[in-house]
C-alpha positions, 0 to 999 in steps of 0.5 A: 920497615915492618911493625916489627923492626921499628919496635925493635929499632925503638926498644934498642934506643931505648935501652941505649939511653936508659943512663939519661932516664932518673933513676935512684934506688933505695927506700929514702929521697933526700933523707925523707923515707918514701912512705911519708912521701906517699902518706903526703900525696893520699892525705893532698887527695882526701884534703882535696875532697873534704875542701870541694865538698865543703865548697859544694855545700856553700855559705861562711865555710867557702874560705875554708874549703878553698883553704882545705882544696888549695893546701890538697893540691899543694901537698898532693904535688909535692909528694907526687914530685918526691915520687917521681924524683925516686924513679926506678929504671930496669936494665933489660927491655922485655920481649912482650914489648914487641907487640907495642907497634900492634897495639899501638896501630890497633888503639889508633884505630878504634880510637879513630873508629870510635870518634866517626861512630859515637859523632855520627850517634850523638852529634851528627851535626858536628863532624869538627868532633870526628876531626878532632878524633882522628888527629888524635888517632893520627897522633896515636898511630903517628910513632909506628906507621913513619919510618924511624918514628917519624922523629924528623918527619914535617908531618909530625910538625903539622899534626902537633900544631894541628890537635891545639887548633882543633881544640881551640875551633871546638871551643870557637864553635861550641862554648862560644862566648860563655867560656870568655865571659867565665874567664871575665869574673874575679874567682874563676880567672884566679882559679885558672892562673893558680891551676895552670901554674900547679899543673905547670909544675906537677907536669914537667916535673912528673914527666921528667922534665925538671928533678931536683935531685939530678944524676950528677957526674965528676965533670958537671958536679958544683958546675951550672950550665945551659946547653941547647939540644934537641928533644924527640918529644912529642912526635918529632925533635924539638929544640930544647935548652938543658940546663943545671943550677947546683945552688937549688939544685934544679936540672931538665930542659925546656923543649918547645914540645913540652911547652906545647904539651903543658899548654895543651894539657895545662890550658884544658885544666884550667879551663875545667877548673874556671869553669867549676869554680863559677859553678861553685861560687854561684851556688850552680851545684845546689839550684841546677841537676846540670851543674851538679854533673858539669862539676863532677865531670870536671874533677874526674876529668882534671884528675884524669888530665894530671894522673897520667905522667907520674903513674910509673913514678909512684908505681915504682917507690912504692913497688920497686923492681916489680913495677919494671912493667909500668915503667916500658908501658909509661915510659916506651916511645913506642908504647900506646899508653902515653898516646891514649892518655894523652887523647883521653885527656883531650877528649874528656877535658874538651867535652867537660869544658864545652858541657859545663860551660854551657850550664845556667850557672856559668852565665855572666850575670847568671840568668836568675840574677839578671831576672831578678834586677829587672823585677826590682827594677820594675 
């Protein structure tokens, strides 16, 4: 089967399964206009802002600028949902889709290029970086080198199990006992639980996986129900549970590649924000220039790890019908920008973590500390 042909074998699935997709018109969700929705998402974004400077600069104010970060990330997720609960779903596939198959095979490989490049410059010593990229690649590439995308192939089983444990042997072989011994502090274990459960939530709802405000039809309206089915995301089919609860109301499903997916994407948060959190509550940010880079790097890459799903859901609101292009961009199987987000994620979550935790201040006791009892001990 040519590049061609799989690409218009997927745009006439996708086409055909558009009444699954949630869809709602109009300038209101719920009753809430969508420009307060949106005006609640950007003041999460500055609230967060204000709250992690605040944290940066230290002293009695910690608790409010944990207070301002916490209430940010609330209200940026559930605006966010609100968003992506209001999507809009085109009629017609357009024919540049085409060339997704192109771009797709093209991106894997200078994905794949790239990672045996930049490795073979910065980390010579460390070829476990160029297997990691080349998974990545593989999972890039894997929908539109496999006949009928590969959705029943076992090579797609092995590949998603394959990208997590590459992950976790770099973080064997390179934050090796910092990153636990993080984890071992009060603060930035509580920071992890609290973000992989907000990310938990953000994720599945921005990837459609949960709505609360459902298509309902004649026959399921005022009816709960939980069926099992199959769900061809990421890679290949999944077992997965569908489900309604009207009293909420809550519907989606629960795949076991969604939960793959959110333990992936959610545990590389986490970490990130662990990490950060012991940077910031041991002062790293104002005594070492490498704290200060480690914490940068990981807000711009948990940020970059959460904005992807709900691009085409805010798009849409706030755009309408004009956004038709980010939803088959976003939302095609075919289409290489899920892939690279998703490998874009990894890379710079994986090397943010595995950088920062090698900072001074993420020592547990932290090196000045330990130095200082062993003066006053003397």
């Amino acid at each position: 089967m040519t590049l061609g042909h799989a690409v218009a074998a997927a745009a006439v699935g996708a086409a055909a399964n558009l009444d699954a997709v949630v869809a709602h018109a109009g300038t209101t969700h719920a009753g809430t206009p969508h420009w307060l929705l949106g005006a609640l998402t950007v003041l999460g974004i500055v609230g967060g802002i204000v709250g992690f400077r605040v944290l940066r600069e230290g002293g009695r104010s910690d608790r409010v600028g944990a207070a301002l970060l916490s209430l940010g990330a609330v209200a940026v997720i559930a605006g966010t949902i609100g968003l992506v609960e209001i999507q809009i779903a085109p009629e017609a596939t357009p024919d540049w889709t085409e060339w997704f198959p192109v771009i797709n095979a093209v991106s894997a490989i200078v994905v794949a290029l790239g990672s045996l490049v930049v490795v073979r410059w910065k980390w010579p010593e460390r070829p476990r970086y160029v297997g990691l990229g080349l998974l990545l690649a593989a999972w890039i590439a894997y929908p539109t080198l496999l006949p009928q995308e590969g959705l029943t192939n076992p090579l797609g089983y092995c590949l998603a199990a394959a990208v997590p444990a590459a992950v976790l042997y770099v973080f064997y072989r390179d934050a090796d006992t910092a990153f636990p011994r993080v984890l071992t502090a009060r603060i930035p274990a509580l920071t992890a639980v609290v973000t992989f459960a907000l990310f938990g939530v953000f994720y599945l709802f921005s990837a459609g996986t949960l709505s609360m405000n459902p298509d309902l039809t004649a026959d399921i309206a005022g009816q709960g129900f939980v069926t099992p089915y199959q769900v061809a995301s990421p890679l290949v089919y999944w077992p997965a549970l569908e489900f309604y609860v009207p009293a909420i109301p809550l519907s989606g499903y629960v795949s076991l590649g969604s939960l793959l997916l959110v333990g992936i994407l959610g545990g590389l948060v986490a970490s990130n924000a662990a990490l950060a959190a012991r940077q910031l509550t041991t002062g790293g940010s104002v005594d070492s220039p490498r704290a200060v880079v480690g914490t940068v790097t990981t807000a711009g890459a948990t940020a970059c790890g959460c904005c992807a799903p709900a691009v085409y859901g805010a798009a849409g609101a706030l755009f309408g019908a004009a956004a038709t292009p980010v939803y088959w961009a976003f939302m095609d199987p075919s289409s290489p920008v899920g892939g690279l987000f998703f490998a874009a994620s990894v890379l710079i979550l994986t090397g943010s973590a595995v950088r920062a935790s090698h900072d001074p201040a993420c020592a547990i006791p932290r090196e000045s500390e330990s130095s200082g009892a062993a003066e006053r001990a003397a």
